[in-house]
C-alpha positions as a LaTeX table, in Angstrom:
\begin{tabular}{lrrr}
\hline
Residue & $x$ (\AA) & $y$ (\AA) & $z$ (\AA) \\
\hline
Unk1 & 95.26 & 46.44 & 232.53 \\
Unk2 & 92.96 & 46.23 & 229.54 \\
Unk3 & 91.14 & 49.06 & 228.17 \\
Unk4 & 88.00 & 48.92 & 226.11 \\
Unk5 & 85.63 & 50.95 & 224.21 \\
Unk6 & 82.49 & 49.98 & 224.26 \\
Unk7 & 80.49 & 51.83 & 221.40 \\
Unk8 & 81.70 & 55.09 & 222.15 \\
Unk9 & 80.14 & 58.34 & 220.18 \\
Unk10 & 81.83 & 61.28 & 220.82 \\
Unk11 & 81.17 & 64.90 & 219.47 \\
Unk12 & 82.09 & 68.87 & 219.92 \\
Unk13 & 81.21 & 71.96 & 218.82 \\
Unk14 & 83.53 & 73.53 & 216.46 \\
Unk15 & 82.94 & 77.31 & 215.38 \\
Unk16 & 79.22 & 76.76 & 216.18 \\
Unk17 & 78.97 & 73.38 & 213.91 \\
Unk18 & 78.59 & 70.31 & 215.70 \\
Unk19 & 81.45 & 67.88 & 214.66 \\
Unk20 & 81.95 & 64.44 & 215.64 \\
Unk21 & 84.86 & 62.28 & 215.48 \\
Unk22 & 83.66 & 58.98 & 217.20 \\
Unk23 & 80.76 & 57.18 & 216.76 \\
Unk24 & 79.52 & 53.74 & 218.14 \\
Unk25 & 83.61 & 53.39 & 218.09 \\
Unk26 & 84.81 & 50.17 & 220.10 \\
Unk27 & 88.50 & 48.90 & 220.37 \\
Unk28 & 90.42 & 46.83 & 222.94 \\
Unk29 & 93.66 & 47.59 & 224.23 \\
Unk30 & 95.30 & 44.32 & 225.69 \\
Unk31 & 96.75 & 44.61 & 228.99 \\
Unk32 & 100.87 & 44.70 & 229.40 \\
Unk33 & 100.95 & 45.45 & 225.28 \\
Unk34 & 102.70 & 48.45 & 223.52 \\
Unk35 & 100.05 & 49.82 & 221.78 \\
Unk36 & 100.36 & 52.63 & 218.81 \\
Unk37 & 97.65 & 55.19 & 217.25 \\
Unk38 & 98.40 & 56.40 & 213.71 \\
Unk39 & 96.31 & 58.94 & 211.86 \\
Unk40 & 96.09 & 61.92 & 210.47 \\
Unk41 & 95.92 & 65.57 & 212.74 \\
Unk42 & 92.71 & 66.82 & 213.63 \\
Unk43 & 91.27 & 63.04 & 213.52 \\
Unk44 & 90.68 & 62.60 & 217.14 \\
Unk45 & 93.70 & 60.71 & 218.48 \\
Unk46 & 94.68 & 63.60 & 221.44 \\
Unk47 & 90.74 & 63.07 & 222.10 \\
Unk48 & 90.79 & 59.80 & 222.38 \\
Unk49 & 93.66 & 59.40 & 224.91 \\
Unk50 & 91.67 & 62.19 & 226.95 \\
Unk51 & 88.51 & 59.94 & 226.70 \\
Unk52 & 90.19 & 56.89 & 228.29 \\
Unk53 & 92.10 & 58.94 & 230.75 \\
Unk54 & 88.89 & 60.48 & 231.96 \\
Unk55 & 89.69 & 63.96 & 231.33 \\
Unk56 & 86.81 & 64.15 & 228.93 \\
Unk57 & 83.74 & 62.02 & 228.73 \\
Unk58 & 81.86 & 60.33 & 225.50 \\
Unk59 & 78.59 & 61.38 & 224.76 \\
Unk60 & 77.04 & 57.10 & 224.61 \\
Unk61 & 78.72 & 54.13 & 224.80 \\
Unk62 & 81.30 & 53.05 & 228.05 \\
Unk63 & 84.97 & 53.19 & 228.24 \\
Unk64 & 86.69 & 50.59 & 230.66 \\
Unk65 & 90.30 & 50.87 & 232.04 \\
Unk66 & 90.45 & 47.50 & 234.00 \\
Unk67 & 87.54 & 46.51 & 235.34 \\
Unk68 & 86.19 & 50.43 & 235.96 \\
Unk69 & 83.51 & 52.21 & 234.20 \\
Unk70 & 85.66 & 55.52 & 233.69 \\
Unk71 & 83.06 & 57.60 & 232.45 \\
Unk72 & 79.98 & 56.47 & 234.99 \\
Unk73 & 82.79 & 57.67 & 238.24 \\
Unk74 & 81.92 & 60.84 & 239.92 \\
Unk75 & 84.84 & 63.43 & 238.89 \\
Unk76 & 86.40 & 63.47 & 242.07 \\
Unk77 & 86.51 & 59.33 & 241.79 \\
Unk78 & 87.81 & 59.59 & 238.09 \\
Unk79 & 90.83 & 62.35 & 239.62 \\
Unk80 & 92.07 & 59.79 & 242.14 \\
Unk81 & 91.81 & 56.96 & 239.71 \\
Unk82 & 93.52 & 58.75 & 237.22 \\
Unk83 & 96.10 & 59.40 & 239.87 \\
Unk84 & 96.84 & 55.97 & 241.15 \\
Unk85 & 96.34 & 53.76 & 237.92 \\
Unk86 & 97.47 & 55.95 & 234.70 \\
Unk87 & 100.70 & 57.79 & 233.92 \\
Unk88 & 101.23 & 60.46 & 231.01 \\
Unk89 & 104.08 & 61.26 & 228.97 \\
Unk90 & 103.20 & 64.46 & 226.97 \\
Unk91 & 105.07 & 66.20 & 223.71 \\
Unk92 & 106.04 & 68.95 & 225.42 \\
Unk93 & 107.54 & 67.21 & 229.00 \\
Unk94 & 105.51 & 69.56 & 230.94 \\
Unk95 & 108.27 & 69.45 & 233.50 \\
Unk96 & 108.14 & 72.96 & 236.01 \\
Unk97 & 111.06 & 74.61 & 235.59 \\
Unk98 & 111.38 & 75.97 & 239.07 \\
Unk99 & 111.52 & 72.16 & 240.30 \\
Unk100 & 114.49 & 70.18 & 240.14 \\
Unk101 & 114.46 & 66.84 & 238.30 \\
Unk102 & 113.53 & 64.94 & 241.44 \\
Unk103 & 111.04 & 67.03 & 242.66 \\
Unk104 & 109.72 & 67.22 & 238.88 \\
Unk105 & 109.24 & 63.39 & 239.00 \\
Unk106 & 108.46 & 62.80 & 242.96 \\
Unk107 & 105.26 & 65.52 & 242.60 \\
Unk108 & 102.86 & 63.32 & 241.09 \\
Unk109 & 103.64 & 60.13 & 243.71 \\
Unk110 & 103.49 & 62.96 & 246.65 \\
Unk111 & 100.45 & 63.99 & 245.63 \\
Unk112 & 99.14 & 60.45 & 245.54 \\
Unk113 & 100.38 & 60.50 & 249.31 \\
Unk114 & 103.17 & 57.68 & 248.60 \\
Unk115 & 105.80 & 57.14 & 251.50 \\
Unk116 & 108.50 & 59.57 & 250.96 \\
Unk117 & 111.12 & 56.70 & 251.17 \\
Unk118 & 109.20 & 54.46 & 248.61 \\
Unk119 & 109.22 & 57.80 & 246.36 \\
Unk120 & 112.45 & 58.47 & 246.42 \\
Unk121 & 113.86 & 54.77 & 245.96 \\
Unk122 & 111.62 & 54.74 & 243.17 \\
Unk123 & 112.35 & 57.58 & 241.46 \\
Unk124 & 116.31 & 56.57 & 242.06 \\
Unk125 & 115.44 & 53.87 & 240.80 \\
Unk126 & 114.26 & 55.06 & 237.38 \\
Unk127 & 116.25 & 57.70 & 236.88 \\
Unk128 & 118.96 & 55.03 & 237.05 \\
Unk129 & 117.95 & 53.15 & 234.24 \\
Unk130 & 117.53 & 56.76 & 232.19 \\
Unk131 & 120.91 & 57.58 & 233.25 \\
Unk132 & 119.58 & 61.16 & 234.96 \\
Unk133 & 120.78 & 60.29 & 238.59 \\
Unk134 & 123.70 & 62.42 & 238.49 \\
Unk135 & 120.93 & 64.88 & 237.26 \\
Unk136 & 118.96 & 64.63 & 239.93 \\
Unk137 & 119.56 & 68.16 & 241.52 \\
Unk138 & 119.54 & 70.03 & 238.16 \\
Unk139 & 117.03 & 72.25 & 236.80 \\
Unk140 & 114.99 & 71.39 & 233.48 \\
Unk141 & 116.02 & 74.47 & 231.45 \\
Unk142 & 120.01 & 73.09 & 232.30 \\
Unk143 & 118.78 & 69.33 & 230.31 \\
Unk144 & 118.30 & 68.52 & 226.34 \\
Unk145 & 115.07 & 67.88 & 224.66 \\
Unk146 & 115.85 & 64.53 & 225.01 \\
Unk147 & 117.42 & 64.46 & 228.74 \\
Unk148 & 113.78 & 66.68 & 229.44 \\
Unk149 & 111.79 & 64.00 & 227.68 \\
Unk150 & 113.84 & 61.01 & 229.43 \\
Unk151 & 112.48 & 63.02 & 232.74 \\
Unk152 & 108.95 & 62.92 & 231.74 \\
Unk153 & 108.94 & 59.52 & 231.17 \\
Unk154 & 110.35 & 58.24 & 234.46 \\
Unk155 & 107.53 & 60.90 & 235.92 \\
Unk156 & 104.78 & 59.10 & 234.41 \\
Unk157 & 106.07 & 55.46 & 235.47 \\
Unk158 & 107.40 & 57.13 & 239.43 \\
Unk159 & 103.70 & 56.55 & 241.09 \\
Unk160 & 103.94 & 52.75 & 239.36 \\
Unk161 & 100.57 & 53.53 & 237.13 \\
Unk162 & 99.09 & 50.17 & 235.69 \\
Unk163 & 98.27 & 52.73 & 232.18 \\
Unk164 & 101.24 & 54.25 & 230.64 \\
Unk165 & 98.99 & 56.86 & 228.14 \\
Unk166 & 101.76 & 58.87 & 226.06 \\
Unk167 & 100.76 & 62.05 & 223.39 \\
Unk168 & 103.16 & 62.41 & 220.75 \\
Unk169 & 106.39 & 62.27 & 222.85 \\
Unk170 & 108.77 & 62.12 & 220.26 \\
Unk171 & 107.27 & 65.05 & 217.71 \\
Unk172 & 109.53 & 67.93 & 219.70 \\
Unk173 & 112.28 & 65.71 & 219.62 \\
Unk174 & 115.31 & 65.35 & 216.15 \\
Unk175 & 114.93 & 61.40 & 214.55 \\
Unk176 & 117.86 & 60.25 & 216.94 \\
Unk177 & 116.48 & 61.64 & 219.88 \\
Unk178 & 113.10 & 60.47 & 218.85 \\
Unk179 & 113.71 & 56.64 & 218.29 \\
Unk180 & 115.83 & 56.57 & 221.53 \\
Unk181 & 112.69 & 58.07 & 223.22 \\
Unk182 & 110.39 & 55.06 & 222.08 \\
Unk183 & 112.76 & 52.24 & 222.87 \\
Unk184 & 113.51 & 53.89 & 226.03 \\
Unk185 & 109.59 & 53.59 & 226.66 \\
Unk186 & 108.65 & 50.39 & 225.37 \\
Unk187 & 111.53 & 49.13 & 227.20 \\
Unk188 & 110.25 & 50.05 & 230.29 \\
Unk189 & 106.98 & 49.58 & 230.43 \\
Unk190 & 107.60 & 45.94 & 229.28 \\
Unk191 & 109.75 & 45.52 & 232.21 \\
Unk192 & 107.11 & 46.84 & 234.21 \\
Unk193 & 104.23 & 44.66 & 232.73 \\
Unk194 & 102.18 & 47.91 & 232.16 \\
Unk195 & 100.33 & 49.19 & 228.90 \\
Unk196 & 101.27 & 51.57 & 226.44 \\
Unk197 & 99.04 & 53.78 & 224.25 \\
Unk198 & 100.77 & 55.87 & 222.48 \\
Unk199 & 99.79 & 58.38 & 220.14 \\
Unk200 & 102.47 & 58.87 & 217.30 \\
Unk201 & 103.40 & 59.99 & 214.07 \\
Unk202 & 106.60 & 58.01 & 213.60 \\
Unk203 & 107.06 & 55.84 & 210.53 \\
Unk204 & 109.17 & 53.58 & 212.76 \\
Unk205 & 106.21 & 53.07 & 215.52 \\
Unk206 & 105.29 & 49.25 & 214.26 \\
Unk207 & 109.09 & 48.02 & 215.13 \\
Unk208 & 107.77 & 48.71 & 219.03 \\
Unk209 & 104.27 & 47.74 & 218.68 \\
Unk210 & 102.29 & 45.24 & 219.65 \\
Unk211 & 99.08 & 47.01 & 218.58 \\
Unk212 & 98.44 & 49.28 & 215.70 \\
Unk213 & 95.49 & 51.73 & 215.30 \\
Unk214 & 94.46 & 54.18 & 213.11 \\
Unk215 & 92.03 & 56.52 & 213.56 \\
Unk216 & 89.92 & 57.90 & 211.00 \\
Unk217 & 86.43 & 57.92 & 209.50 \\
Unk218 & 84.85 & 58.20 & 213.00 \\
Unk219 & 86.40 & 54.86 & 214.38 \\
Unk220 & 89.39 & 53.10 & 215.46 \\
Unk221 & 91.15 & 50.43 & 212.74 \\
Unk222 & 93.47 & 47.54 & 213.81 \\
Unk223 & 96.56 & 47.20 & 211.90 \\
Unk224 & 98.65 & 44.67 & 213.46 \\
Unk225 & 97.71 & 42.01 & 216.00 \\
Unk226 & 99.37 & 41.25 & 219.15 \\
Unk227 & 102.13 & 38.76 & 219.64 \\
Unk228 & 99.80 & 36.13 & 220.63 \\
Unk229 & 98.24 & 36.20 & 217.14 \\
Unk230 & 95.01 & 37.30 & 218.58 \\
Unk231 & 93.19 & 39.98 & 216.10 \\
Unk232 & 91.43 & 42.67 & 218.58 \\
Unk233 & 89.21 & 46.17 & 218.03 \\
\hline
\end{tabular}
């Protein structure tokens, strides 16, 4: 699905000073694209991610995610949106280590009360093309960085969200780990026809994207257009 800001201001207070780090920002995420946000830290890129997902609101302006109004919904409406439509993949996994793999990554879809069977076939599914089955019954603490990470990922993509929205996911991770991380991503959320924002510090984030932001000076730059040669923010 696409995602759009539409003239988005966004501000906070920060040790009693009121700081902003959006204003009348708009940018369009094209639907099914890997898309990557580059910037410096403290520039607003977390924020931003939190802003489409619904978690936090802009002050003006409208943020779409499809053909919804994210930030008119009431909050319980925004919850079960955020629920069925958008996934997240998060630097630190955020897996619960008293859960076993399977129940770290079938949570989320039983929560969105998805048939048990479709869950699990799912979530065999993925952690099939992660190479984690035989993990299945293991515990987090027992898994690498990377084997941890490769777990969050098929989490976020279990409940089949149309809005893959990923936070740094490689910056706990070495270099090798890391770049095995973002193909393993791209890959499959291209094979699933969903979109990818990701926010990322890698050098090597343009050889996945098909949309390049950076964020700074209170708005949202493109840097590379999409395959179709269209030019979009």
């Amino acid at each position: 699905m696409d995602v759009q800001l539409l003239e988005i201001d966004k501000s906070f207070d920060d040790s009693g000073t009121r700081r902003t780090i959006f204003s009348r920002t708009s940018a369009r995420f094209v639907s099914g694209s890997v898309c990557m946000i580059m910037g410096k830290s403290g520039v607003g890129k977390s924020s931003l991610l939190n802003l489409i997902s619904g978690i936090d609101l802009p002050d003006q302006g409208k943020i779409l995610v499809g053909n919804q109004c994210i930030n008119t919904m009431t909050d319980t409406n925004r919850t079960l949106f955020r629920r069925r439509h958008i996934g997240f993949i998060y630097q630190f996994f955020n897996l619960i280590p008293v859960l076993t793999v399977l129940e770290n990554v079938t949570l989320i879809a039983e929560l969105d009360k998805t048939a048990q069977k479709t869950c699990l076939t799912r979530a065999r599914a993925l952690l099939e093309q992660v190479g984690l089955w035989d993990r299945a019954q293991d515990f987090p603490e027992t898994l690498s960085g990377g084997e941890q990470q490769r777990v969050a990922i098929v989490r976020a993509l279990v409940n089949d969200p149309d809005l893959v929205l990923a936070d740094e996911p490689t910056g706990n991770l070495d270099q090798e780990a890391g770049r095995t991380i973002m193909e393993m991503i791209s890959d499959l959320v291209r094979k699933q026809n969903k979109t990818l924002i990701m926010v990322t510090h890698s050098p090597d984030a343009a050889v996945w994207a098909d949309q390049m932001f950076t964020v700074a000076d209170l708005t949202l730059t493109p840097l590379k257009q999409t395959s179709s040669g269209q030019t979009h923010g």
